[in-house]
N, C-alpha and C positions, 0 to 999 in steps of 0.2 A: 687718511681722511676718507672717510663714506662716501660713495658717489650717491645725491638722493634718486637720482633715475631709477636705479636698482632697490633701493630701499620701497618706495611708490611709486611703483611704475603704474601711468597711465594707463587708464582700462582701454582697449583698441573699439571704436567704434565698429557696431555693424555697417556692412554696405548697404546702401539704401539708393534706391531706385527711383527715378522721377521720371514723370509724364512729358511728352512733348509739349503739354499745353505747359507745365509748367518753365519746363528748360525756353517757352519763346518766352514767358514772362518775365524772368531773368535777365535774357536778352535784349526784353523791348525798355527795361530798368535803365540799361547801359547804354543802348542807340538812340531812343527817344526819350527819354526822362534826364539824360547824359549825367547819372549818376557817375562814380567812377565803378570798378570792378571789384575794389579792395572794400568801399561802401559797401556794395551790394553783397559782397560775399561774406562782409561779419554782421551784417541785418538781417540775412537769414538763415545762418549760421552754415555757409560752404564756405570748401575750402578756395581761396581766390584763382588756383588752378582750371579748378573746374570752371569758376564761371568765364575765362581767361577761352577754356578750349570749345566753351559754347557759342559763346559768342565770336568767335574764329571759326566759327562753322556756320555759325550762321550768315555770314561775310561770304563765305567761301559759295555758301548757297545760293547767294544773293548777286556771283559774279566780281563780288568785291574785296575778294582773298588775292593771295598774292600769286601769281603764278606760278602751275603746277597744281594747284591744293584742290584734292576730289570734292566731290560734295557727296551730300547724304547717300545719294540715287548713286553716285559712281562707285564708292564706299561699300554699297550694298551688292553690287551688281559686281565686283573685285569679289567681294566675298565668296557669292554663290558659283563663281567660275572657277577659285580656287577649291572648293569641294566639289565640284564637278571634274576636274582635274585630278584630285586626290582617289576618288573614284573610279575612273577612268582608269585611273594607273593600276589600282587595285585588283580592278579586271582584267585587264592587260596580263599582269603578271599569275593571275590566275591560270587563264587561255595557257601561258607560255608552260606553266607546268604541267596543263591539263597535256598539252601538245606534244612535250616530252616524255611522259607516262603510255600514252598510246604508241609512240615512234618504237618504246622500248620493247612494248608488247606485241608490236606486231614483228617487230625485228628477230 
């Protein structure tokens, strides 16, 4: 027996990008309009994930996530320290060659 997967396989959607205005409107669907999320998400055709981790972000932003959970601004602020970090190391270990190059030379 054929598996039909493999015979039609489903064309993979591009990823597609959306506005903060849009990602609160989604949100304000599911907190204030008290749509459900599975609603909202085959009405505008996302996947119920996504609208699942927006609106758990927006909770989270709002102080109303569960404890522990970053919000947007900590999220961002994680990010930029770990490339700053990543950087830092980079140089670090620059220096340490550079330092051993000259130790060599003047030795």
């Amino acid at each position: 027996m054929e598996n039909r997967s493999q015979k039609n396989p489903k064309p993979k959607r591009a990823r597609r990008r959306f506005t903060p205005e849009y990602k609160a409107g989604v949100v304000r669907l599911v907190l204030n309009e008290h749509k459900t999320k599975a609603e909202v998400a085959r009405d505008l055709d996302l996947t119920p994930s996504c609208v699942e981790r927006w609106v758990s972000q927006a909770r989270a932003d709002a102080g109303l996530g569960p404890p522990g959970a970053l919000t947007t601004a900590e999220k961002e602020e994680l990010a930029q320290l770990r490339r700053e970090v990543r950087q830092l190391r980079m140089e670090r270990e620059i220096l340490k060659k550079a330092a051993a190059f000259f130790a060599k030379e003047n030795a």
